[in-house]
C-alpha positions in Angstrom: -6.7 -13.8 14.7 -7.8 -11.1 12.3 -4.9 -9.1 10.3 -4.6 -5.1 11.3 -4.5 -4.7 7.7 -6.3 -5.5 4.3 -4.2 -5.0 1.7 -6.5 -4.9 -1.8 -5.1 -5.2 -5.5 -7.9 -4.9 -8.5 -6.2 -6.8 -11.1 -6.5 -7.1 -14.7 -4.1 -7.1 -18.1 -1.2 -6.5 -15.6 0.6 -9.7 -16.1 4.0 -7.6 -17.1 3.8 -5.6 -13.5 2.3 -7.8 -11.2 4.5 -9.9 -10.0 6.1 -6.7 -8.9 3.4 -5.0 -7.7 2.5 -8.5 -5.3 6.1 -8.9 -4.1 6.6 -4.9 -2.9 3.5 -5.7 -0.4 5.0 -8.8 0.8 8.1 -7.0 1.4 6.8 -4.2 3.5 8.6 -4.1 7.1 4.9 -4.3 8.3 4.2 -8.1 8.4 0.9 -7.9 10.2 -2.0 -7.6 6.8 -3.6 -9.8 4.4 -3.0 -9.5 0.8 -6.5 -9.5 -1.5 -5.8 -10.4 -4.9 -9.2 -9.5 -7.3 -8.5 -10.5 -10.9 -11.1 -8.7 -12.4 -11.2 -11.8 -15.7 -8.0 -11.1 -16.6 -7.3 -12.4 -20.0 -3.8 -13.0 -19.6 -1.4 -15.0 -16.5 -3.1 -12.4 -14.0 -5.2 -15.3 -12.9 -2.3 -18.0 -12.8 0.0 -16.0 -11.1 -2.2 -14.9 -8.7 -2.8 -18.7 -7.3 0.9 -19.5 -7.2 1.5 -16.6 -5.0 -1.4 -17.7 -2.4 0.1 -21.4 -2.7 3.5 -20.0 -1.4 2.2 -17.4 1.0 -0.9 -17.6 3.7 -1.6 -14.1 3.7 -2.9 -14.0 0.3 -6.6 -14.2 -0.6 -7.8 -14.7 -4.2 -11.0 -13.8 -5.8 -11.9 -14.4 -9.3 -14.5 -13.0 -10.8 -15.5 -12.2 -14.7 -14.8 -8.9 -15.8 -17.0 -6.2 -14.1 -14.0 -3.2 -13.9 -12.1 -1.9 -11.4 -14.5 -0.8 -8.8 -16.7 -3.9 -8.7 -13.6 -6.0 -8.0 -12.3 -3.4 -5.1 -15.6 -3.6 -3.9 -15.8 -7.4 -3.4 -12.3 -6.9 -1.6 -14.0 -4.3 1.1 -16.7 -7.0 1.7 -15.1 -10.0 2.6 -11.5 -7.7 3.8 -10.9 -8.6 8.1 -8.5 -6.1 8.7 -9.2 -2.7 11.1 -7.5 -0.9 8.4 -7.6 -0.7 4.8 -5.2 -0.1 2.1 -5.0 0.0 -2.2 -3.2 -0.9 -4.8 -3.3 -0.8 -8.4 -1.9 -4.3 -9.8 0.6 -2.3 -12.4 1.5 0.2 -9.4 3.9 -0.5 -6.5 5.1 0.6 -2.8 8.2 1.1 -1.1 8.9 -1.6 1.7 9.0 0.5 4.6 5.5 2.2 3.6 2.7 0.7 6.1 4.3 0.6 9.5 4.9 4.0 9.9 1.3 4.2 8.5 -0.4 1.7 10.6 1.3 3.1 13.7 0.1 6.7 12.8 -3.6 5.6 11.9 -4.1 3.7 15.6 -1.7 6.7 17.6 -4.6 8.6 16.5 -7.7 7.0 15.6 -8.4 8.2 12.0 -10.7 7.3 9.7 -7.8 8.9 6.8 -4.3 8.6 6.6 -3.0 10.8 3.5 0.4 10.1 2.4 2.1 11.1 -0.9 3.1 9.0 -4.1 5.5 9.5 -6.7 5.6 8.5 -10.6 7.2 6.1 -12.5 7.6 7.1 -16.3 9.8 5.0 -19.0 11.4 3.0 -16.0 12.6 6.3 -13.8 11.3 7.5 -10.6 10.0 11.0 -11.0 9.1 12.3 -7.2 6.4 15.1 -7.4 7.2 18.8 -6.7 5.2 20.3 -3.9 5.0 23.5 -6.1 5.2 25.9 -2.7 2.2 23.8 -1.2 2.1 23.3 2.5 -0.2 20.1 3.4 -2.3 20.2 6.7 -0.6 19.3 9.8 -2.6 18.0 12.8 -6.1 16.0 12.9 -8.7 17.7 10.4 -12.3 16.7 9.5 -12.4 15.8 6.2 -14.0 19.0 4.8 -11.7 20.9 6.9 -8.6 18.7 5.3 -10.1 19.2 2.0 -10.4 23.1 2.2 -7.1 23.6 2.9 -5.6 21.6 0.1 -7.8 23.1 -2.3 -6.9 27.0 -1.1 -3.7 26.0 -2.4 -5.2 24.4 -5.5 -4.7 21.2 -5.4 -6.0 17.8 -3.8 -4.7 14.3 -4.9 -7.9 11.5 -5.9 -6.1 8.4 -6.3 -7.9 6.0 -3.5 -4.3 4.3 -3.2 -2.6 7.7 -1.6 -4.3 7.0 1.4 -4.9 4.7 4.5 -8.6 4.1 5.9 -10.5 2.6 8.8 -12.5 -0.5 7.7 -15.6 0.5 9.7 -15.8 3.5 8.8 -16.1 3.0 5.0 -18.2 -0.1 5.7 -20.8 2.0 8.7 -21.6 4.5 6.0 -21.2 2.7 2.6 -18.4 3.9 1.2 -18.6 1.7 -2.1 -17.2 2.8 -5.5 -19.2 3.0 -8.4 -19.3 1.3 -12.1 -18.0 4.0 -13.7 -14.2 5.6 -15.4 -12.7 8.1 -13.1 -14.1 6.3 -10.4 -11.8 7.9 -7.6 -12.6 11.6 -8.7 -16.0 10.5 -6.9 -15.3 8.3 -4.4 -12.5 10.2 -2.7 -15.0 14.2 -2.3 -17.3 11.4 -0.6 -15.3 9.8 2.1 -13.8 13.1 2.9 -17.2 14.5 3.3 -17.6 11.8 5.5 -14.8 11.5 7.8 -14.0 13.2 11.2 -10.5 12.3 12.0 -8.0 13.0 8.7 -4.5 13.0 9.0 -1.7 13.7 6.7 1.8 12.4 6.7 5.1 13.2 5.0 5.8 10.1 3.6 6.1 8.6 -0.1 5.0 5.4 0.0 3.2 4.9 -3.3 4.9 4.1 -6.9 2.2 5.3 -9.6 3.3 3.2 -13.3 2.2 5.6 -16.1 1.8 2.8 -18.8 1.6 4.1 -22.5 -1.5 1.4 -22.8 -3.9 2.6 -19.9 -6.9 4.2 -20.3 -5.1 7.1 -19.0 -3.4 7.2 -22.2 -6.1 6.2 -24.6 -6.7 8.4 -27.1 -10.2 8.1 -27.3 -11.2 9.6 -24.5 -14.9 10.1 -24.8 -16.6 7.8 -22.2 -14.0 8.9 -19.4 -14.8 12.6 -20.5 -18.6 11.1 -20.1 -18.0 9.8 -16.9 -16.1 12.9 -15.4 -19.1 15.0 -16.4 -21.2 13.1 -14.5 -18.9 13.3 -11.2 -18.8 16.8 -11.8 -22.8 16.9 -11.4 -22.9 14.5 -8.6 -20.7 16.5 -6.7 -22.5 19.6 -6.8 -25.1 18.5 -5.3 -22.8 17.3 -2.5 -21.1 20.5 -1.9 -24.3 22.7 -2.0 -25.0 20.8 1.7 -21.7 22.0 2.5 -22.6 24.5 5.4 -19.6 26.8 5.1 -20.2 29.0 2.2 -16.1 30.0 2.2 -15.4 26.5 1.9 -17.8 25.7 -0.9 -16.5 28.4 -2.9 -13.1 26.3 -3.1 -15.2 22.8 -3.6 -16.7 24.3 -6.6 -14.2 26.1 -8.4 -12.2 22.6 -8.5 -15.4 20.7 -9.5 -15.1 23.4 -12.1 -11.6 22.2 -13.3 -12.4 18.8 -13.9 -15.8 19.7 -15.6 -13.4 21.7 -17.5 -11.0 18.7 -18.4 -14.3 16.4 -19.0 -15.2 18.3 -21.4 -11.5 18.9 -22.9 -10.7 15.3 -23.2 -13.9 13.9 -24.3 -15.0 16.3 -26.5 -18.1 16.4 -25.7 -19.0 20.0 -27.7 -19.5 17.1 -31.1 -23.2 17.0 -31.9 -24.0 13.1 -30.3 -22.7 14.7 -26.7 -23.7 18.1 -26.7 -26.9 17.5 -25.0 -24.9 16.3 -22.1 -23.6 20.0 -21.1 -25.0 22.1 -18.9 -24.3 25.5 -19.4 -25.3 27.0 -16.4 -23.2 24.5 -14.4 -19.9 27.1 -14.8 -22.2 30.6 -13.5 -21.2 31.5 -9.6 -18.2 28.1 -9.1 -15.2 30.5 -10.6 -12.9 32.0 -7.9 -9.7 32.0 -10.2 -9.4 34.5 -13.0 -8.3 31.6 -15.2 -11.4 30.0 -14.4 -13.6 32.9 -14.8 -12.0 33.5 -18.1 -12.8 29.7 -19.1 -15.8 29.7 -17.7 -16.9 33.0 -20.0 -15.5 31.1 -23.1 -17.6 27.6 -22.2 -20.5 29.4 -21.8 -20.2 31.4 -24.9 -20.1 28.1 -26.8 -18.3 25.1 -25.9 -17.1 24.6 -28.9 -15.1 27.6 -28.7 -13.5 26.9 -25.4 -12.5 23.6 -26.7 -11.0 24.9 -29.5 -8.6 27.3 -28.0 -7.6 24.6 -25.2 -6.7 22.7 -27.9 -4.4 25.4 -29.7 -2.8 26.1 -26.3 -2.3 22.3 -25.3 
């Protein structure tokens, strides 16, 4: 019989958090799922520990593959996953025990292809639980550009794949893959929403997100995920310009035009080998914001420029 839920963990370098990470999902109230372990060529135990755990527990799937990054290995997971409903998690990450069967039951009560839930942060060993900030999140059943609008009047939209539930089919019926690149989720998350009819949100923090002082998060060259971003930030225009609603595109873009902001912040990318990546033009008519529009004057001015006084304010 084929489990209601596919649980999948990208693994690689993790070998301090793992074990946790793996024994929060076998913990979970919610007994009905199979576990998908990908180590992604981990150098370290990753791949040791990974067998032991299937050996002692039934539920647990292994792949092993050499190194191709994070979305390749959650990829393989989607393919060979049997459950109606699919799940992430990062392998240095963890959830609370009581996390998928209120989230399973809400997903079937009514048939979405999203559940949204909420995380909170783990810094230096300490749970920090995120401030809503005055935000009020979508109640009912939204499409997903509906859902989307009305988290991004208020300013804000969360893009970790793991803060959410989804139905297998309907990432698989319209191929709903990630792709090879850093900041893979700022992608992959406008995408499915653009995609999906039946979106839910529910008030429940489920997810633990590990900031580690040795992730890529925390690098501090950040020049290829500044690369990357930039490149999002293009592909996603030309998704929201077939966005029929022009109200709602005005809020699509003048996000897209924070993170082209932050790409371009992080990485860099005014120094002479990157320059040639910029598109000026890509900042006229997105601003709605007057911090925006003030950035967006600076940037187009000269890059450089912009950089510069982010930096002296950061």
């Amino acid at each position: 019989m084929e489990p209601k839920l596919s649980v999948i963990v990208p693994i690689y370098n993790v070998e301090e958090y793992l074990p946790r990470c793996i024994d929060s999902i076998l913990a979970q109230t919610f007994t009905d799922f199979e576990l998908i372990l990908v180590d992604d060529g981990s150098p370290d135990n990753c791949p040791r520990i990974c067998d032991e755990y299937a050996g002692k527990d039934e539920r647990i799937r292994v792949i092993h593959q050499s190194n191709q990054g994070v979305s390749m290995a959650r990829n393989a997971a989607m393919k060979m996953a049997r459950g109606l409903y699919i799940a992430f998690v990062d392998g240095d990450d963890f959830i609370f025990p009581d996390a998928y069967e209120p989230m399973v039951r809400e997903i079937e009560i009514h048939k979405l292809d999203i559940l949204v839930g909420r995380c909170c942060r783990m810094i230096d060993g300490q749970i920090s639980y995120n401030k809503p900030f005055g935000r009020v999140y979508p109640k009912g059943v939204y499409s997903g550009i509906d859902y989307m609008y009305l988290c991004l009047k208020q300013g804000f939209m969360g893009t970790g794949c793991w803060l959410n539930m989804y139905d297998r089919n309907f990432l698989l019926d319209n191929g709903l893959f990630f792709e090879k690149i850093l900041h893979e989720d700022e992608l992959w998350i406008p995408q499915v929403f653009l995609k999906a009819q039946r979106v839910k949100y529910i008030e429940l923090v489920f997810y633990v997100y590990v900031l580690r002082e040795n992730s890529f998060m925390t690098a501090k060259d950040r020049t290829q995920p500044g690369r990357d971003l930039l490149g999002i930030c293009y592909e996603l225009e030309k998704s929201y310009a077939l966005v029929g609603d022009k109200e709602k595109r005005k809020y699509f873009n003048d996000f897209l035009l924070q993170k082209f902001f932050y790409a371009v912040f992080v990485g860099k990318l005014y120094r002479p080998p990157y320059r040639h990546l910029l598109r000026r033009g890509f900042v006229l008519g997105k601003p709605l914001s007057i911090k925006n529009k003030i950035k967006a004057g600076l940037f187009y001015l000269s890059p450089w420029l912009y950089v510069k006084i982010a930096e002296s304010i950061h």
